[in-house]
Structure formats: structure tokens, C-alpha cells
Kinemage of the C-alpha trace (Angstrom):
@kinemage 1
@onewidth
@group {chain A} dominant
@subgroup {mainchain}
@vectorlist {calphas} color= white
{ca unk a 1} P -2.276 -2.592 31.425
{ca unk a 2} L 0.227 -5.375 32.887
{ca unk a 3} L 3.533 -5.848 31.435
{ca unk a 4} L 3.210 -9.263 28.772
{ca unk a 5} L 5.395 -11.800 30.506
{ca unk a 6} L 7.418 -12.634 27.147
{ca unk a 7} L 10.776 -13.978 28.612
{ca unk a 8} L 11.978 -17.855 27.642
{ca unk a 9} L 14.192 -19.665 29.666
{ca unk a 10} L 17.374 -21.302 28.369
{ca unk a 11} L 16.256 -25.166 28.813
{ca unk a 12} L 13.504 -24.207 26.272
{ca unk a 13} L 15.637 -24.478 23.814
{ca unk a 14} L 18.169 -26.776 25.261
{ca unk a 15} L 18.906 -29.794 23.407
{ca unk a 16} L 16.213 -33.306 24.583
{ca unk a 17} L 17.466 -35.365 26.952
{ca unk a 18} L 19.383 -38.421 25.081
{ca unk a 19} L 16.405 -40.524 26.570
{ca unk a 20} L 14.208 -38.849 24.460
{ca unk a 21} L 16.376 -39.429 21.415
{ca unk a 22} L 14.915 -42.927 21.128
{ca unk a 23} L 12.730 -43.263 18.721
{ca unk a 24} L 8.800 -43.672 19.258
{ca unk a 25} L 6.850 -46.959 18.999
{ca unk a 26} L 6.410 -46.201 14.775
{ca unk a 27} L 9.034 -43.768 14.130
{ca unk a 28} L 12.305 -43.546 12.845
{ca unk a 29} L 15.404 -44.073 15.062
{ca unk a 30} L 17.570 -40.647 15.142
{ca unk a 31} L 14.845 -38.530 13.790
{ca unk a 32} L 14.761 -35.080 15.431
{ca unk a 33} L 11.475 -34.441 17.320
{ca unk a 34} L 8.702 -32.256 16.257
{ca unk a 35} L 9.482 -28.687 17.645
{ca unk a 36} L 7.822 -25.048 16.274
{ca unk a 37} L 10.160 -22.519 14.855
{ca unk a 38} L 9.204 -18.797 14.439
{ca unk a 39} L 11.208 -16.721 12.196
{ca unk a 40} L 10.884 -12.662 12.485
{ca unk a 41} L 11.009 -10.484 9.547
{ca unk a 42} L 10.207 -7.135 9.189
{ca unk a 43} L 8.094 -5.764 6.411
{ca unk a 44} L 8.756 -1.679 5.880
{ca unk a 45} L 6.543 0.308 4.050
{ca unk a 46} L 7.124 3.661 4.986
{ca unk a 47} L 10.457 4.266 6.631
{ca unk a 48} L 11.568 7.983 5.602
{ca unk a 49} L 10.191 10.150 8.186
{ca unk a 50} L 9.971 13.961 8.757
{ca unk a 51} L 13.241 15.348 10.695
{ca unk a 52} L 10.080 17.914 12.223
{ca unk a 53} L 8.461 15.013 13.946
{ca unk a 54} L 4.665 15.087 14.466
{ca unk a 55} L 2.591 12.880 12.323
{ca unk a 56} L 4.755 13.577 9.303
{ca unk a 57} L 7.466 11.372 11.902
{ca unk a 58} L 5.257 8.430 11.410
{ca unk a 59} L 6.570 5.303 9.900
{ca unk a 60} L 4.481 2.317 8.683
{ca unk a 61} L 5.970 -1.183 9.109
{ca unk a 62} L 4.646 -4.587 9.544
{ca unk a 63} L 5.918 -7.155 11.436
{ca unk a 64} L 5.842 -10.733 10.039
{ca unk a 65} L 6.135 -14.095 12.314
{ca unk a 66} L 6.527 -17.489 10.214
{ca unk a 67} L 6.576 -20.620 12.092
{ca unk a 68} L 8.804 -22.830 10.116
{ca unk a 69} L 9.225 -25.346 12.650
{ca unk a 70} L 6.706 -28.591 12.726
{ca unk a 71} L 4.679 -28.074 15.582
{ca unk a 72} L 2.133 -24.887 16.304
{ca unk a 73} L 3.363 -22.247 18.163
{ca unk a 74} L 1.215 -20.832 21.313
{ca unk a 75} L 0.765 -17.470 22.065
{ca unk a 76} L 2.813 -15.776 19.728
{ca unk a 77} L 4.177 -12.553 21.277
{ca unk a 78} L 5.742 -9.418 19.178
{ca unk a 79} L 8.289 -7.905 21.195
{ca unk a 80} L 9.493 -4.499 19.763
{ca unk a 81} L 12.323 -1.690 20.961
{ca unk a 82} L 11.818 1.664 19.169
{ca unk a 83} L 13.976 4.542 19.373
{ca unk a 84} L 13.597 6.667 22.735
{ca unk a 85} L 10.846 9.178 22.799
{ca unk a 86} L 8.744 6.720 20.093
{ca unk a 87} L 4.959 6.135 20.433
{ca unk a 88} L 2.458 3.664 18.720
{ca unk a 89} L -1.023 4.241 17.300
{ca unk a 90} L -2.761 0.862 18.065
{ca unk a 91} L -5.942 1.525 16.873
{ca unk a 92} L -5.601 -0.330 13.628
{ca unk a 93} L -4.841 -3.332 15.450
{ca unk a 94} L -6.900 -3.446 17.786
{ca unk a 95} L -9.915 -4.193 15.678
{ca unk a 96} L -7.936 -7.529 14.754
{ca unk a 97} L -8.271 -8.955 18.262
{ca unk a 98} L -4.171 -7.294 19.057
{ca unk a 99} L -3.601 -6.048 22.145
{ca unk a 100} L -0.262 -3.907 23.078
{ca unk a 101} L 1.457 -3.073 26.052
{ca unk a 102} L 3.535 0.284 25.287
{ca unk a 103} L 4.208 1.115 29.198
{ca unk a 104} L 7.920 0.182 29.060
{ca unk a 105} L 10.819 1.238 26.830
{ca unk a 106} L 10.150 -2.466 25.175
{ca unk a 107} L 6.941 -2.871 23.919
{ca unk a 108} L 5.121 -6.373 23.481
{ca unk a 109} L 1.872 -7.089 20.968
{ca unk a 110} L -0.050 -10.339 21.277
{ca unk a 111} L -3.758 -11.886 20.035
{ca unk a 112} L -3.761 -14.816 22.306
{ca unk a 113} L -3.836 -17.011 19.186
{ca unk a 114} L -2.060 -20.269 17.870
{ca unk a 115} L 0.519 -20.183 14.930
{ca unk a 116} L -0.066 -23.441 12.786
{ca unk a 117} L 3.106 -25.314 11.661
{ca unk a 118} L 4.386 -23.178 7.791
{ca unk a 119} L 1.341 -20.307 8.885
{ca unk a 120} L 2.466 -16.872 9.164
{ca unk a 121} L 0.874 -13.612 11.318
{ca unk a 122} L 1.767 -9.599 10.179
{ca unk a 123} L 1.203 -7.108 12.433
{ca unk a 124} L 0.905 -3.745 11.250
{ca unk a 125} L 2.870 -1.209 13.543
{ca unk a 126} L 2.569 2.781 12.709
{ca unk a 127} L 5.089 4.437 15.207
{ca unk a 128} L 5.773 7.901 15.961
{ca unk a 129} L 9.362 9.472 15.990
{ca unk a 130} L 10.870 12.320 17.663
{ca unk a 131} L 12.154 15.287 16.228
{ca unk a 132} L 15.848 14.168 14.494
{ca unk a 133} L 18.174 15.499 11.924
{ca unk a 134} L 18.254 15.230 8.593
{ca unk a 135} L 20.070 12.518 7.496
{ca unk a 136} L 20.360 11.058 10.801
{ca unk a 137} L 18.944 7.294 11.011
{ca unk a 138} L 17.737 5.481 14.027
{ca unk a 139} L 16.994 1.914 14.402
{ca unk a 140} L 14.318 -0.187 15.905
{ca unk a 141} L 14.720 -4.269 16.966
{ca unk a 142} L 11.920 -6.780 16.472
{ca unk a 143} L 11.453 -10.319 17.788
{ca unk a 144} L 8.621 -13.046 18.288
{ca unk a 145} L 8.208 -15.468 20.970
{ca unk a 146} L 5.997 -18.196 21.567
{ca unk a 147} L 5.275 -20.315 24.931
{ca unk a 148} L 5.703 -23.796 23.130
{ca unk a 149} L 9.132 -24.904 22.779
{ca unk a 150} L 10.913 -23.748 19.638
{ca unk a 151} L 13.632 -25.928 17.559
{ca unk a 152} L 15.822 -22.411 17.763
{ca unk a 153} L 15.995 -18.248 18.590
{ca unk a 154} L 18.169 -18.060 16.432
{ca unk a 155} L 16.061 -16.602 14.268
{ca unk a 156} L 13.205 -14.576 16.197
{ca unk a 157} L 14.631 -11.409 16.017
{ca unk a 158} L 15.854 -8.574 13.199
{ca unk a 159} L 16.160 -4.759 12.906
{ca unk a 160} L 14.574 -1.959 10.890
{ca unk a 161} L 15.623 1.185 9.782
{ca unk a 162} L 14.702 4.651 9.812
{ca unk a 163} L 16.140 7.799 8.033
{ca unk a 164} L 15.138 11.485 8.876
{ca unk a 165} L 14.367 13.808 5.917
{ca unk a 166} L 13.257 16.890 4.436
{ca unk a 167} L 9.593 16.531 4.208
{ca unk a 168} L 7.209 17.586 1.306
{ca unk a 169} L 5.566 20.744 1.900
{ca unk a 170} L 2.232 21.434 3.730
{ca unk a 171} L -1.130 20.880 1.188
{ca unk a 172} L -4.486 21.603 2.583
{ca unk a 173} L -7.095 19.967 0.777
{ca unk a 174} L -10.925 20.265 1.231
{ca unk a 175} L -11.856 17.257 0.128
{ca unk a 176} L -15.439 17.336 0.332
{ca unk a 177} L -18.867 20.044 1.062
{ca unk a 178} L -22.152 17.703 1.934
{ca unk a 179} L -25.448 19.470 2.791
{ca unk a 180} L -27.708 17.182 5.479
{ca unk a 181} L -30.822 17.153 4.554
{ca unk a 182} L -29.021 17.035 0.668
{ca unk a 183} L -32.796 17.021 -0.897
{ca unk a 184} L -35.370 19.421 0.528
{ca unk a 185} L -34.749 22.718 3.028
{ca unk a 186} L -37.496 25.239 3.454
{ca unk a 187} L -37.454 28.508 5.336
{ca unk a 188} L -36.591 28.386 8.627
{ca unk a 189} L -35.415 24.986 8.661
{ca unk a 190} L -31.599 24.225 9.790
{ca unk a 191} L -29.024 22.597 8.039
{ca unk a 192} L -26.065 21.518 8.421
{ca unk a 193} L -23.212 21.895 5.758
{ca unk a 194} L -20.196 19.634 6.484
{ca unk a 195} L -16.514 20.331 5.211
{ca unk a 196} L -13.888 17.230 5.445
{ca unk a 197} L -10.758 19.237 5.173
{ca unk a 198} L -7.176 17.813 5.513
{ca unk a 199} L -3.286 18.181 5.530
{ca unk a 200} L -2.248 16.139 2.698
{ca unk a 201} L 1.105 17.319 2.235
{ca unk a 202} L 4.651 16.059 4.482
{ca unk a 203} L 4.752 19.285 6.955
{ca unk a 204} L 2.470 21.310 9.255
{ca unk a 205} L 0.302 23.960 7.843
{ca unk a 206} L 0.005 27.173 9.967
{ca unk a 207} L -2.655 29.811 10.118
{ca unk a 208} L -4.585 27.942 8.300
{ca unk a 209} L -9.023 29.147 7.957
{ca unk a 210} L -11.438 27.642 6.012
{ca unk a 211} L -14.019 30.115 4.701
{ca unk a 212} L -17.692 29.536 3.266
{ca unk a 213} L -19.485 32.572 1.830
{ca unk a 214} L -23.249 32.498 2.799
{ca unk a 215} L -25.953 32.542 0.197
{ca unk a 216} L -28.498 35.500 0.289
{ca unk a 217} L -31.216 35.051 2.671
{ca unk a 218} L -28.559 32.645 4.903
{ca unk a 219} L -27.425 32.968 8.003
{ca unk a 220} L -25.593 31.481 10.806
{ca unk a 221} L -27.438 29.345 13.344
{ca unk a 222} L -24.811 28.109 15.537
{ca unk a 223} L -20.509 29.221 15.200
{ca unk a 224} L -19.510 26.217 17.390
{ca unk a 225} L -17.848 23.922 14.886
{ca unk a 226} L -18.147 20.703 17.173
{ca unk a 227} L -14.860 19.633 15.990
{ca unk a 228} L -11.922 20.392 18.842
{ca unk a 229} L -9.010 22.494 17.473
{ca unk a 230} L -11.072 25.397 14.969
{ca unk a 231} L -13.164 27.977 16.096
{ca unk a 232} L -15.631 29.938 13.505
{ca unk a 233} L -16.869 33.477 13.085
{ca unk a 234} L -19.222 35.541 10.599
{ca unk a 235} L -17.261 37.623 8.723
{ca unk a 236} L -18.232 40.887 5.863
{ca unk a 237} L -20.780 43.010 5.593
{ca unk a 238} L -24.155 43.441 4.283
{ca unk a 239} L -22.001 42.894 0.475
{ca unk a 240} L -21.753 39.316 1.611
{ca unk a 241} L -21.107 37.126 4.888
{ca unk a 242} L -19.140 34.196 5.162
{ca unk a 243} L -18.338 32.040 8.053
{ca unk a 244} L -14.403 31.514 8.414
{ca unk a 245} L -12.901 28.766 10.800
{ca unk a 246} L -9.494 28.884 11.770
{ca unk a 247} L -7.211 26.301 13.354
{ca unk a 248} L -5.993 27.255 16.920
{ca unk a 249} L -2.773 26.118 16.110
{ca unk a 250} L -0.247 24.485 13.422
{ca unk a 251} L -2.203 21.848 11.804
{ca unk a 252} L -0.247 18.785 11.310
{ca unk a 253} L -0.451 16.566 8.630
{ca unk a 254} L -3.094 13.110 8.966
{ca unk a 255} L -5.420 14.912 11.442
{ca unk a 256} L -7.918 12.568 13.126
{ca unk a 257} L -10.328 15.583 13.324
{ca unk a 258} L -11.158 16.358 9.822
{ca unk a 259} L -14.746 18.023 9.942
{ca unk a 260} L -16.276 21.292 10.357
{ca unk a 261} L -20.228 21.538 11.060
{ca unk a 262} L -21.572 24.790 9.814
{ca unk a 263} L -25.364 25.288 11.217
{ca unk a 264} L -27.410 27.200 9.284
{ca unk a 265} L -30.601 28.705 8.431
{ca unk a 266} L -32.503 29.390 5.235
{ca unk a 267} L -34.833 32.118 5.317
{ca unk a 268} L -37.656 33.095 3.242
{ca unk a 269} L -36.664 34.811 0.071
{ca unk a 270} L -34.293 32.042 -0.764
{ca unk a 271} L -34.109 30.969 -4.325
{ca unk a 272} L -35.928 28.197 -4.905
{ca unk a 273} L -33.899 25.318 -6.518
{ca unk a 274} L -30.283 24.644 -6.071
{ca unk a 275} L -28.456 25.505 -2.757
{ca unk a 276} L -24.703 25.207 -3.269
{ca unk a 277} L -21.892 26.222 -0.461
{ca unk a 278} L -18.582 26.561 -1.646
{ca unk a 279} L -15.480 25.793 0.858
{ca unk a 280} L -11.901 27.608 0.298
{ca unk a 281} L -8.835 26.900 2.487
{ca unk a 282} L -5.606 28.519 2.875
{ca unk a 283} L -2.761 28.540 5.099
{ca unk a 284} L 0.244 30.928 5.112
{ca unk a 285} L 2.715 28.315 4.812
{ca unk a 286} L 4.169 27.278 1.465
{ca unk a 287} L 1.896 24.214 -0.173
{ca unk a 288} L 2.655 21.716 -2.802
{ca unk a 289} L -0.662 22.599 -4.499
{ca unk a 290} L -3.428 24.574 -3.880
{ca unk a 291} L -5.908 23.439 -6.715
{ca unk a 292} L -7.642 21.252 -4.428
{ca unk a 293} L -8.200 24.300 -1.943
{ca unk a 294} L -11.942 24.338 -2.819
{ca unk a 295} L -14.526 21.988 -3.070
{ca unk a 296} L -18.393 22.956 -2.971
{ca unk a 297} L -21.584 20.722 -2.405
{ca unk a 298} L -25.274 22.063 -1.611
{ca unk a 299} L -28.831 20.985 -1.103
{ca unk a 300} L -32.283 22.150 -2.579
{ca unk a 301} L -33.923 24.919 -1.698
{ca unk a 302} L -38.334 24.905 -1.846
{ca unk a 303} L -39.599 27.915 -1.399
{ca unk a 304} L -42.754 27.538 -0.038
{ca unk a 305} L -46.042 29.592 1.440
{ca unk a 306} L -49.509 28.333 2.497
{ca unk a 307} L -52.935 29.201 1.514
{ca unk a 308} L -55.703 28.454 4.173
{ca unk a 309} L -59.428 29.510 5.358
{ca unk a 310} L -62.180 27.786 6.698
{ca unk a 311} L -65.720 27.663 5.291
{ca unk a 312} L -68.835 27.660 7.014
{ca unk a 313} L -72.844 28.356 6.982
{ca unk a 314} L -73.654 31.694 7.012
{ca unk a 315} L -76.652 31.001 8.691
{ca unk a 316} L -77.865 34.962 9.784
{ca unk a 317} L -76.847 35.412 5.843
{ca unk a 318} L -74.522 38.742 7.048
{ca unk a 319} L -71.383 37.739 5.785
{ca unk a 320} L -69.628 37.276 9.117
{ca unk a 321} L -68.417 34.000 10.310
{ca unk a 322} L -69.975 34.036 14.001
{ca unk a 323} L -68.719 31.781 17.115
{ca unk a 324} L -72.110 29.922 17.213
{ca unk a 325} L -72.145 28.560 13.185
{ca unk a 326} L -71.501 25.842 11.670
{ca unk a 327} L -68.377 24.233 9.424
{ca unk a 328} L -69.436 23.598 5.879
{ca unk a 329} L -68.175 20.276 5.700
{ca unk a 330} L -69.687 18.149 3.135
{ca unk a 331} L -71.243 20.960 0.792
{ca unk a 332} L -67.708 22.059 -0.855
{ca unk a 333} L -66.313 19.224 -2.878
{ca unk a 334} L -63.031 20.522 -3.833
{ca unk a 335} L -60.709 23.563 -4.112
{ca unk a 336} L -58.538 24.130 -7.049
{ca unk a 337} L -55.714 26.867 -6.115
{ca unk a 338} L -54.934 28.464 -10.065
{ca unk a 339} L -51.880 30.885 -11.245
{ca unk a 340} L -53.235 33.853 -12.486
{ca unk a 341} L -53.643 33.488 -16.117
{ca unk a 342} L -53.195 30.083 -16.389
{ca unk a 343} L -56.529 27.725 -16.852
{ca unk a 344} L -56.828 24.324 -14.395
{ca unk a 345} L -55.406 21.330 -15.508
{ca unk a 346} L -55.360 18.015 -14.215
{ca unk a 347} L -52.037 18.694 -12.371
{ca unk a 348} L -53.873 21.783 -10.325
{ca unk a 349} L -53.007 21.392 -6.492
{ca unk a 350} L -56.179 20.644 -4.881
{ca unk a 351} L -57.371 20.685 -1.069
{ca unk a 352} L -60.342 19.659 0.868
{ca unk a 353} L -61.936 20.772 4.042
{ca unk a 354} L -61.510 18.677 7.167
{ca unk a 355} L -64.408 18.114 9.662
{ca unk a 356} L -63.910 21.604 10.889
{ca unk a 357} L -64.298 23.271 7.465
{ca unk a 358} L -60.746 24.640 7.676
{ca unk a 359} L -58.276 23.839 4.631
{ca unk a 360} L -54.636 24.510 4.427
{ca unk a 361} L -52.430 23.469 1.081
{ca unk a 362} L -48.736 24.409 0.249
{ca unk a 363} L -48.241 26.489 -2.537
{ca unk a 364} L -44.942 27.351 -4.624
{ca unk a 365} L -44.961 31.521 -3.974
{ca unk a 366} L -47.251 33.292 -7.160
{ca unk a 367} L -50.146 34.767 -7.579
{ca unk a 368} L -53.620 32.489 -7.545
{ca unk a 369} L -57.122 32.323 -7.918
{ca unk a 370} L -58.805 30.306 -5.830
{ca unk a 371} L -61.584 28.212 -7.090
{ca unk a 372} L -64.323 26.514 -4.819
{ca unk a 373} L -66.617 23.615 -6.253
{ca unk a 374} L -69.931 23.169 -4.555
{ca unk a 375} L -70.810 19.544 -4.078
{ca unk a 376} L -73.181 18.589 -6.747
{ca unk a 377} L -76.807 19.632 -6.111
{ca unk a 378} L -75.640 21.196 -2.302
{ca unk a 379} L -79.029 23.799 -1.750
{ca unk a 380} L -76.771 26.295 -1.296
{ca unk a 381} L -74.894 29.263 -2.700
{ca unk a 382} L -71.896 31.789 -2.075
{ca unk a 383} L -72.749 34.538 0.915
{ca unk a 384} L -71.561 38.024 0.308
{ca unk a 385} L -68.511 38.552 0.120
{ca unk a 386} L -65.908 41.538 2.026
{ca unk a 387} L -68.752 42.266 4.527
{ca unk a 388} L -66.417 43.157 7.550
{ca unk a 389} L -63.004 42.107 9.142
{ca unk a 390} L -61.464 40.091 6.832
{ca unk a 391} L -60.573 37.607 9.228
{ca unk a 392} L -64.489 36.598 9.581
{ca unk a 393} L -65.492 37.417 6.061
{ca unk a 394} L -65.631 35.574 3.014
{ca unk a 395} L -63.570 35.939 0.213
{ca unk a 396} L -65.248 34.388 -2.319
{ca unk a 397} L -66.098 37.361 -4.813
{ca unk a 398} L -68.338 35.631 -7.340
{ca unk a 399} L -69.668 32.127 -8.721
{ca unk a 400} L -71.642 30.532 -11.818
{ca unk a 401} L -74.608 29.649 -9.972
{ca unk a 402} L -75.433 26.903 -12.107
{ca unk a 403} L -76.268 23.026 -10.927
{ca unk a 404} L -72.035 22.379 -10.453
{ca unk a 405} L -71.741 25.640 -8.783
{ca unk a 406} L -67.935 27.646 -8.612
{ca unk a 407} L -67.197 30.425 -6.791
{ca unk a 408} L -64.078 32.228 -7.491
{ca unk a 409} L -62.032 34.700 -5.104
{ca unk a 410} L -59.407 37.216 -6.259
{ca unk a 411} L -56.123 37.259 -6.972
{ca unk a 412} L -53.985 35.882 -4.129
{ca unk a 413} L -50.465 35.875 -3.485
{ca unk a 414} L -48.645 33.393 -1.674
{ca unk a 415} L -44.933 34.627 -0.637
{ca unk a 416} L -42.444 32.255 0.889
{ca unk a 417} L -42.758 31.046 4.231
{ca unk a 418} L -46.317 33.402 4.323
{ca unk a 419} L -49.722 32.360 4.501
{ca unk a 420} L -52.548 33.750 2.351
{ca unk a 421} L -56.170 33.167 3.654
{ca unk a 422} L -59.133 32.187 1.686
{ca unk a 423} L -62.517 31.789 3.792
{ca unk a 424} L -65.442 30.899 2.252
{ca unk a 425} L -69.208 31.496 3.748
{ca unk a 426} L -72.305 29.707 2.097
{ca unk a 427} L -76.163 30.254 2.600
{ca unk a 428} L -79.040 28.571 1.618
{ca unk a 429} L -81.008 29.182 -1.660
{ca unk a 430} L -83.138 31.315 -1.138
């Protein structure tokens, strides 16, 4: 980006002609003309940095222009000189309209915009340091400039301070464990659990690894953490796996890159209910606390099977389900999947065939009986059951045979992530 051009030229400032001391048509004779005035002040917030450097080195100030003069001020221009080897983060001004030019050993800041007679504008500045001493201070200059004519410069310019010191120690904090999707995960479904972690403390942090241990029945879909600077492994043994990322090098405090993203994969034989993940970080360098090493967060787990068949007309009345006949859509009116030794209720999942005669329902994993409910007054009844292959048989082993007439199969079990099949063959009474 181009250099601001920010310099002022003596006659700006130089005193009006005496021409011009004569007073307007209206005015007052002798009164001094109407001229804008910025005055510079600094603002420090944060001016004890880290004799290490790094982002413990950086130093929050805020630059403050007032225009005390009587006439607005045009393009009001920062104008800063920081200690040799400095740096700015502009990113927090940019998203005020600021735009900063940090190509030469003086760096300028403007927003294009107009400073209204007694109005003031901050600018926020965080700047890097160098590596120093302790005790050591260094100084940086300030000044403002508009391209209106000002009353004075005497007052557009100050200094700031900055003192190198002993920084806290390192803390590493994992500040939070979210599970995406955070409501449902079913077997074979990936997941993603993500861990903000962070240097909170005043110095680096070395060797420092984040471990979570996997839950039984999870494992690993991808080790690429997505997030540049940590690599991730699967570590233990059939007693219990956990995947550990570890910074590839110090890990300085204020990191933009705060997030691991642990893929993983739930399979079948996963609790059902609660899914919790539980983060722990360390780091072999001394820290100024470690009770907010761990943080946990988790999802919910459903573990799920599926109960299917298809029912059709038996029409050769052999048991068999053959290529060539039919679905029995329309002559089963419902089908009530029961837990053994329970009795249906009006809560009882329920499924229905679809023009093909073929069901499917999801079932929490038990054992059921499956229940089939001819449609009222349907001339027909249950075929034999267990006549052959049991993928072309039916499996309904016995019925009332009354006007509402239930057939009943045996008991089923539905296991997570498994399907159970239920087929069901009618023939006409006889």
C-alpha cells in the first residue's frame, strides 16, 4: 500500500495576511479567524510488556485526536513511530473503516473522515515489541494531522511509554468441549467434538498436548486437526484410546488458532443416552493454574436397530413368497412392534405397509413381538408359517382368527444398528 502523504507545510500555520485581519461584513474587528485545532493524547491501557517478546510483548494503547479549534478538521491522519523491530495488528481497526500504512519505520492510520469542531476520534493501536530487558523502557511518539489549516502544531504530538518485565507464567486453559450434532448421533454417524483451548497466562507454554479419552465403541474417523500448528494421534491400548494433539512448537500466549476438530465415529454398542468427551491439557512448563486444564462437553447417543418385512398373498398357499405374487397392501391395517412382556399401549410404535407391502420402523434395541392387524373383515387369514428360507417365508407363527383378526410372530430382537425381519404371507379363507 502507498505511503499516506501526511506532511504540512510551514505557511499552514503561518500567521493570515494583515489583509485578512479586517474584519468581515458582520463581524467583529480584531477577532481571530475560525481555524481547527487537533490536540494528540495518548490513552495507555496496557503498557508493561514481556522482556520474551512474542504476543506476551504486546501493548494496548489508544490514540485520541480532539479538535479544539473552531472549524472541522479534514482527513485526520495518525502518524505513529514505534520502537525498531515493532509491528501492528490492524485487524481491530480495520472493521471501523481505518486503514494503516506500516511499510516505513513511521507508520500513518487514517479513515478518510471529517473531525467536527470540540469532536474527538480514538484509535485503538495493539503493537508488538521485540525481545528487551527487564527493566529496560522504550518509547513510542504519536501525532495527528489534518489537511485543513490548523490554529497551531503545537499540540499534535506526545509520547508513550513502555517498560519490559517479568511476565506471569504460562496457563493453558481449555475453555470449552462442544459436540456438533449436540442432540442426536446414531451408529455410524460422524461427529465432530471441538476443543477451544488457549494460553491464558504472560509466557509461552512448551510441549504442550491436549488429550481426549475415547468412549467405548468410539473411534477415530479422521487425526487431521484442521487447525495449523497441532498434529493428533490415537494413543493406548485395547484398556482405553484417546486421541492426543500436540503443539509443534512453543505455544505463545493469545493464539489466533484456538480449535482442535476431533472426527469421530460412534459405533453400534454405544450406550444409549449421554455422550460426554472430556478434554485435559498440559504443558511442561511451569503454569499459574492448572484447574482450568479440563473442560468436557458431549452429545446424545440413540441406539437404534430396524425391524422390516414385506407382506404379500400367498396365492399357491405354500408359504413361500414367489417373484410372480402380489403385495398385500390394503388387507393389513396396522403393525404394533411389543417388548416382550409388556402389553400394547397407546404409545406402541406402529408401522404400515407401503404400496409394495414392505414396512420398515426404528426400534430402541430389545426384544419384541410383533403384532399384525388384519383390516377389518379382509377374506383372508395368516399362511403357514417357517415353510422354507426364511428370507421368503413368513414369520407370523399364529393369530385369533376372529372378525379383527391378529397374528402374532415370535420373539424378535432388534440390536443396535441391526435389522430384524418380520414377513408376513396371507391366503384366502378357505
Amino acid at each position: 500500500m502507498p505511503a499516506l502523504a501526511v506532511a504540512l507545510s510551514a505557511a499552514q500555520v503561518l500567521a493570515a495576511p494583515a489583509a485578512a485581519s479586517a474584519a468581515p461584513v458582520g463581524g467583529v474587528a480584531g477577532a481571530a479567524p475560525a481555524r481547527a485545532d487537533l490536540e494528540f493524547a495518548w490513552r495507555p491501557d496496557s503498557t508493561d510488556v514481556s522482556y520474551l517478546g512474542g504476543m506476551g510483548a504486546r501493548a494496548l494503547v489508544q490514540a485520541v485526536a480532539t479538535n479544539v479549534g473552531t472549524r472541522p478538521a479534514s482527513r485526520v491522519t495518525f502518524h505513529f513511530t514505534p520502537p525498531p523491530g515493532s509491528t501492528m495488528d490492524p485487524a481491530e481497526n480495520e472493521q471501523f473503516g481505518w486503514t494503516c500504512d506500516t511499510s516505513t519505520p513511521t507508520w500513518a492510520c487514517t479513515n478518510g473522515r471529517t473531525l467536527g469542531a470540540g469532536e474527538l476520534e480514538g484509535l485503538n493501536l495493539t503493537v508488538l515489541l521485540p525481545a528487551g530487558t527487564v527493566g529496560d523502557t522504550v518509547t513510542m511518539r504519536g501525532s495527528v494531522s489534518t489537511t485543513t489549516l490548523e490554529r497551531s502544531l503545537r499540540n499534535n504530538s506526545g509520547e508513550t511509554t513502555f517498560r519490559y518485565v517479568v511476565p506471569r507464567p504460562a496457563d493453558i486453559a481449555v475453555n470449552s468441549v462442544s459436540v456438533v450434532p449436540a442432540q442426536r448421533v446414531k451408529a455410524h454417524e460422524q461427529f465432530d467434538v471441538l476443543v477451544e483451548v488457549d494460553n491464558v497466562g504472560g509466557s509461552p507454554a512448551h510441549d504442550v498436548t491436549v488429550r481426549v479419552p475415547l468412549p467405548t465403541a468410539v473411534r477415530a474417523a479422521s487425526l487431521d486437526p484442521e487447525y495449523p500448528g497441532w498434529s493428533c494421534a490415537l494413543v493406548g491400548g485395547d484398556a482405553g484410546q484417546a486421541v492426543e494433539c500436540a503443539r509443534d512448537s512453543a505455544y505463545d500466549v493469545t493464539q489466533p488458532y484456538n480449535w482442535l476438530r476431533l472426527r469421530l465415529v460412534a459405533g453400534p454398542g454405544t450406550p444409549d443416552g449421554p455422550l460426554v468427551f472430556t478434554a485435559t491439557a498440559a504443558t511442561t512448563s511451569p503454569e499459574e493454574s492448572t484447574e482450568n486444564n479440563t473442560a468436557g462437553g458431549g452429545t446424545v447417543y440413540h441406539a437404534e436397530g430396524v425391524m422390516s418385512g414385506r407382506a404379500w398373498l400367498d396365492d399357491d398357499r405354500d408359504g413361500r413368497r414367489d417373484a410372480d405374487e402380489p403385495s398385500a397392501y390394503g388387507k393389513v391395517g396396522k403393525i404394533e412392534f411389543v417388548l416382550e412382556g409388556t402389553e400394547p399401549d397407546w404409545d406402541v410404535p406402529r408401522g404400515h405397509l407401503d404400496e409394495r407391502g414392505a414396512y420398515s420402523m426404528r426400534l430402541k434395541p430389545g426384544r419384541y413381538v410383533v403384532d399384525v392387524y388384519l383390516a377389518a373383515g379382509t377374506p383372508y387369514v395368516f399362511t403357514v408359517p417357517d415353510a422354507g428360507d426364511d428370507t421368503t417365508d413368513s414369520d407370523v407363527i399364529g393369530s385369533t382368527g376372529d372378525y379383527y383378526n391378529r397374528g402374532w410372530s415370535a420373539v424378535v430382537e432388534v440390536t443396535d444398528a441391526g435389522e430384524a425381519v418380520v414377513d408376513i404371507g396371507l391366503v384366502p379363507v378357505a
